[in-house]
C-alpha positions in Angstrom: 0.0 0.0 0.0 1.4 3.4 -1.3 0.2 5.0 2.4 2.7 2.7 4.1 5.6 3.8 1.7 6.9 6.2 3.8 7.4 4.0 6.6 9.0 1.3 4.6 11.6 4.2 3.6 12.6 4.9 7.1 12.3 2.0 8.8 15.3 0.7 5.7 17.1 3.9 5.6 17.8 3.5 9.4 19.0 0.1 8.9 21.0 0.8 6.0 22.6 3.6 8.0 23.5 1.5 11.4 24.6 -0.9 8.5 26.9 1.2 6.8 28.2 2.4 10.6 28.6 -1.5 11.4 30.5 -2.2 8.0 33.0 0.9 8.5 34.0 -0.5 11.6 34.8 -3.7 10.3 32.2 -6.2 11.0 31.3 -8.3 8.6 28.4 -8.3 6.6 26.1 -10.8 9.1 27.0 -9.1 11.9 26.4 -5.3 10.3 23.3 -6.5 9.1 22.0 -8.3 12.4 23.1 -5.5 14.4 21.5 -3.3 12.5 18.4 -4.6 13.0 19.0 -4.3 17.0 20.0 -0.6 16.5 16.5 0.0 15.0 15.3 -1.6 18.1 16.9 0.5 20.5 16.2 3.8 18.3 12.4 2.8 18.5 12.6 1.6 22.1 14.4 5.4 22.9 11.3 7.0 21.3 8.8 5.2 23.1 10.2 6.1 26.4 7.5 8.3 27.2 4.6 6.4 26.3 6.2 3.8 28.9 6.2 6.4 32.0 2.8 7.1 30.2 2.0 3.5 31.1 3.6 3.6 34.2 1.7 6.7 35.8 -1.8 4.7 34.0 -1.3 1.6 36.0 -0.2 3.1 39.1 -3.7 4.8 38.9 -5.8 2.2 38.4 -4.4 0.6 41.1 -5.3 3.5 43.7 -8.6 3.8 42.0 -9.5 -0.6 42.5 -11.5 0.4 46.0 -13.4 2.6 43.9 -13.7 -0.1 40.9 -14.7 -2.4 43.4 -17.8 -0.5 45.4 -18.7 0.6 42.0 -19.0 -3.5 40.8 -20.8 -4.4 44.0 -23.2 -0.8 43.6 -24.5 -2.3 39.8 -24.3 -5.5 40.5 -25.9 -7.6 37.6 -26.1 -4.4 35.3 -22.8 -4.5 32.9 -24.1 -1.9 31.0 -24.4 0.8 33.9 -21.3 -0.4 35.5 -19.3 -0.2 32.9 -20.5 3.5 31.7 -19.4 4.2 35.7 -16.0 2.7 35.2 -15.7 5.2 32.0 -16.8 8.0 33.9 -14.5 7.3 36.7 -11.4 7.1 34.6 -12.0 10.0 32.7 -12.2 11.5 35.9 -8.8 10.6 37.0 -7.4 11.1 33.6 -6.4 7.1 33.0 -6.8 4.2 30.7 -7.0 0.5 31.5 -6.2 -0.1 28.2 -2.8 1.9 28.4 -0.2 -0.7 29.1 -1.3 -1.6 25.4 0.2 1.6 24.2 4.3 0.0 23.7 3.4 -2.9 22.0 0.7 -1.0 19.5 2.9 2.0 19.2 5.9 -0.5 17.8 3.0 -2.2 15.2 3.7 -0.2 12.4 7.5 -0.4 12.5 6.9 -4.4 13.2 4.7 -4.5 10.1 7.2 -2.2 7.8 10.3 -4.2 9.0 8.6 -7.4 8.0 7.8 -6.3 4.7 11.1 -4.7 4.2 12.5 -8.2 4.9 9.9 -10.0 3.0 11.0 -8.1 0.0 15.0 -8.9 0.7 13.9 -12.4 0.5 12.7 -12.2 -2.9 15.3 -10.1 -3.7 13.6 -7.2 -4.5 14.5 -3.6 -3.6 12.7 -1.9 -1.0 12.7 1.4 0.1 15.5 3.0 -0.4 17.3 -0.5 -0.4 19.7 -0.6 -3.9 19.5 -4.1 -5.4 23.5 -4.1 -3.9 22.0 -3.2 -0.8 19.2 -5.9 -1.1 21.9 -9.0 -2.3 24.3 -8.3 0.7 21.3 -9.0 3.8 19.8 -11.7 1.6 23.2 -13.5 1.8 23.5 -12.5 6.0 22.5 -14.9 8.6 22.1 -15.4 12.1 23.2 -18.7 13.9 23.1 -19.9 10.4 19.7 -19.1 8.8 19.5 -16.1 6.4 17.7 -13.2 8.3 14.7 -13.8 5.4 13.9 -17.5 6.3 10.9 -18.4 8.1 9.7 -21.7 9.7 7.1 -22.2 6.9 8.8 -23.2 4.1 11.8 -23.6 5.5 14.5 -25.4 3.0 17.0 -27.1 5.8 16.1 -28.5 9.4 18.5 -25.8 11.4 16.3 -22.9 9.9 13.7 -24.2 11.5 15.3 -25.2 14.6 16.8 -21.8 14.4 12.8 -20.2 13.9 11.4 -22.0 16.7 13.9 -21.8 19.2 13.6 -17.9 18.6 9.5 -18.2 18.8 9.6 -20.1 22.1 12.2 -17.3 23.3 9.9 -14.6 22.2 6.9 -16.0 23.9 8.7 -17.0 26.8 10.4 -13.9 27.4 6.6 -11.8 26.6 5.2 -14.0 29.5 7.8 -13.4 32.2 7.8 -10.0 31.6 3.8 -9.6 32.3 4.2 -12.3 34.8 6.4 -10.4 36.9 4.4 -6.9 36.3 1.6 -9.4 38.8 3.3 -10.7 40.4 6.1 -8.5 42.3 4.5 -4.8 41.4 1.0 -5.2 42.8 -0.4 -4.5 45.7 -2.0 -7.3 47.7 -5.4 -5.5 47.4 -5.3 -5.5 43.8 -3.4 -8.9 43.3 -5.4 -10.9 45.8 -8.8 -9.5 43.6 -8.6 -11.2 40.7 -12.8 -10.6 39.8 -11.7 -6.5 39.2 -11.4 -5.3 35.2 -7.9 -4.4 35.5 -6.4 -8.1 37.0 -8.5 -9.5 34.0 -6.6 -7.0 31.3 -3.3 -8.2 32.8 -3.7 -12.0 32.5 -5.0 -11.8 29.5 -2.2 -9.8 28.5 -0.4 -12.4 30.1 -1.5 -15.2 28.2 -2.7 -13.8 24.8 0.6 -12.0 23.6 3.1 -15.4 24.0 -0.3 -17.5 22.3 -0.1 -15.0 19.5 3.6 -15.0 18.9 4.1 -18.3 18.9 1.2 -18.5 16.5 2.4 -16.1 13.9 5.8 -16.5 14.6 6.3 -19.3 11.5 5.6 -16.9 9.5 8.1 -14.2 10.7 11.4 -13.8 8.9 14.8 -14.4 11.4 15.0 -10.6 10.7 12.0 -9.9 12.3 12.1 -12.3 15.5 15.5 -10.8 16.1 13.9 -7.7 16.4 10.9 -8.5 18.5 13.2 -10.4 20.5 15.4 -7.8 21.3 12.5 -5.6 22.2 11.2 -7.8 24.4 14.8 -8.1 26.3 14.6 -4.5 26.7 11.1 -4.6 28.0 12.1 -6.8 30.8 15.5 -5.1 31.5 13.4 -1.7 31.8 10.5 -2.8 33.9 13.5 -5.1 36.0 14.9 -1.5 36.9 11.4 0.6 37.2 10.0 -2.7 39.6 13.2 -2.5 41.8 13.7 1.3 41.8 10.2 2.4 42.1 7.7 -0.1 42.9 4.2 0.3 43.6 3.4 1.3 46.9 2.1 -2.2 48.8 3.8 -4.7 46.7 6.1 -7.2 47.2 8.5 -5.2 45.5 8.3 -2.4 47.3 8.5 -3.9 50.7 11.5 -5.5 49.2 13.1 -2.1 48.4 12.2 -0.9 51.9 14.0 -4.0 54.0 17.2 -2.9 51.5 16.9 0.3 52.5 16.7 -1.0 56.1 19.8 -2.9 55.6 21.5 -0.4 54.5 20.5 2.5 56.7 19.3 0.7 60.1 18.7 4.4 61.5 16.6 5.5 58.6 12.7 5.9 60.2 11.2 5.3 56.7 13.3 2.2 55.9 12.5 0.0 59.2 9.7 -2.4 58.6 6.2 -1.4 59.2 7.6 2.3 59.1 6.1 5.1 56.5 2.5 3.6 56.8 -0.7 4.1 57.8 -2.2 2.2 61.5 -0.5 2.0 64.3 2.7 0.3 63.5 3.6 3.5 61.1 2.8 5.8 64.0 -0.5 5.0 65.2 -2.2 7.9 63.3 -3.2 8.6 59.5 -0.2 11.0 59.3 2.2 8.5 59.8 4.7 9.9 61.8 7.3 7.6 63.0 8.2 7.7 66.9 10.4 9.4 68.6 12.5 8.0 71.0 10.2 9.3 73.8 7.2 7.4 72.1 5.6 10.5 70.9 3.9 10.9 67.4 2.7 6.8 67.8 0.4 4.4 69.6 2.3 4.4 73.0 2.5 6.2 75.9 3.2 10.1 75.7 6.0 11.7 78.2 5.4 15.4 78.3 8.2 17.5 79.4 8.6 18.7 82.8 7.5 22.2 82.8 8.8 24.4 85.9 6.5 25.3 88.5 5.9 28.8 90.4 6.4 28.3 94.2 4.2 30.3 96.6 5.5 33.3 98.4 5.3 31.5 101.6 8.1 29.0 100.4 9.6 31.5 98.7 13.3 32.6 100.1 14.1 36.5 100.7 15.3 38.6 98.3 18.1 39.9 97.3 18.5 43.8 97.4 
C-alpha cells in the first residue's frame, strides 16, 4: 500500500545507516546487518520512552482507583451496561486508561509490520525502500546462527532454519510472558493482586496469556529478521521494567517492601526504611499522618511523656530577696 511507503523508507534507511556504521567499523556483513536490526530496536525503544512512563503513571492509577472499581462493581451488581458506563466516567475523571499498558506494544506495530515487509521483500530479492538491489543482495546472503535473516519456519529449506525459527519463537513467547508475569506478580499490591474478579487483573492476564499464544502462532511466518527484532525488544522490555519494579515499585507490593528492608539494611537508622515504618495504623505511628516515633514514644500508639515544665512556688516557700 502506497500509504505505508513512507514507513518502509525509514524503517530501511535507518537500517542501511546502522549498517553502513557497522561495516565501516569492520564487522562483517552478518553481523552489520543483524546488528543493525538491533539498533532500529533500540532507536524505537528510545522513542517510546515516554509512552512507557505514560504506562507507568496509567497503572499506578488504576491501582489507587480498584476500591473505587470495586464499590462501584458491588453498587451495579448484575447491570454490565451501567457499570461499565461508571468505570468510563470514573477514569476519565482521573485522567487514565485501562487499556494503556497496550500503548508499547501498539505504538511499535507499524514499525513491526514495515520491518517485515522490508524483509519480505529482501527475501525475494527485491528492492525496497531505499534498499539498492546491492544493498538488497548483501542482507539476503547474511545470517544469524546460520539461517538467512529472510527465512521463516514455513517453508523452511533445511532443518537448522527451523530449529533456528522455533527456538527464537519459544524465546519470544517466553520472554513476553515473564515479563507480564512479573508486572503481577512483584508490582502489585496485595489489594489488587489478591482480587482477581476487578477489570484491571483481567486485562493483565490476558495480556499475560494472549501476547506469547499470538507469537508463537504467527511467529512461523516471521522472517529471522523480524524475530530478532521483536526479540530484542522484548529483552529491553524486561530489562526496563527489572529496573522501574526494583527502583520504584508500587506502593504495597512485594516489590516495594522489598526495596524498603534494602533500604533497612542499609541504613538501620533511617525511620522510613524500618519495617512497618512510612505507613498508615499503628505500627507506622498509630495515626493517618504517619509519623514515625520518637525515642520518647511520641507521634505513635504508646505512651506520651510530656516535658517537665517548671513550676511557680508560693510566696510562703519562697526565700528573701536579694537587694
Amino acid at each position: 500500500m502506497k500509504i505505508f511507503e513512507p514507513l518502509y523508507d525509514a524503517v530501511s534507511w535507518i537500517i542501511l545507516m546502522f549498517h553502513k556504521g557497522f561495516d565501516h567499523a569492520g564487522m562483517n556483513e552478518s553481523w552489520s546487518w543483524c546488528l543493525a536490526i538491533v539498533g532500529l530496536v533500540v532507536l524505537i525503544r528510545i522513542a517510546l520512552i515516554p509512552l512507557f512512563v505514560k504506562q507507568i503513571r496509567s497503572m499506578r492509577n488504576m491501582q489507587v482507583l480498584q476500591p473505587k472499581i470495586k464499590a462501584i462493581q458491588e453498587r451495579y451488581k448484575g447491570d454490565r451496561e451501567k457499570t461499565s458506563q461508571e468505570l468510563m466516567k470514573l477514569y476519565k475523571e482521573h485522567n487514565t486508561n485501562p487499556l494503556s499498558s497496550c500503548l508499547p506494544v501498539l505504538a511499535q506495530s507499524p514499525f513491526f509490520l514495515a520491518l517485515f515487509k522490508v524483509l519480505s521483500g529482501i527475501s525475494k530479492g527485491h528492492t525496497v525502500g531505499v534498499l539498492t538491489q546491492a544493498d538488497v543482495d548483501s542482507a539476503r546472503k547474511s545470517t544469524f546462527l546460520g539461517a538467512n535473516l529472510a527465512d521463516k519456519f514455513v517453508g523452511a529449506d533445511t532443518t537448522h532454519v527451523q530449529i533456528v525459527t522455533m527456538l527464537m519463537i519459544v524465546a519470544m513467547s517466553a520472554s513476553q510472558f515473564y515479563t507480564q508475569r512479573q508486572l503481577m506478580t512483584k508490582n502489585m499490591p496485595a489489594p489488587v493482586a489478591g482480587a482477581p474478579s476487578n477489570p484491571f487483573m483481567q486485562q493483565q492476564k490476558l495480556m499475560m496469556y494472549l501476547f506469547p499464544i499470538m507469537f508463537g502462532v504467527f511467529g512461523i511466518n516471521f522472517p529471522v529478521g523480524v524475530l530478532l527484532y521483536w526479540l530484542v525488544s522484548n529483552f529491553w522490555s524486561m530489562g526496563q521494567q527489572l529496573y522501574v519494579i526494583r527502583r520504584m515499585p508500587a506502593a504495597g507490593s512485594p516489590a516495594y517492601e522489598a526495596m524498603m528492608k534494602r533500604k533497612a539494611k542499609h541504613d538501620p537508622k533511617d525511620p522510613a526504611a524500618e519495617t512497618g515504618k512510612g505507613g498508615t495504623g499503628s505500627a507506622a505511628g498509630g495515626g493517618s499522618n504517619g509519623a514515625a516515633p520518637g525515642a520518647d514514644g511520641a507521634g505513635g500508639g504508646g505512651t506520651k511523656t510530656a516535658r517537665q515544665q517548671p513550676q511557680r512556688q508560693p510566696r510562703s516557700q519562697r526565700g528573701p530577696k536579694k537587694r
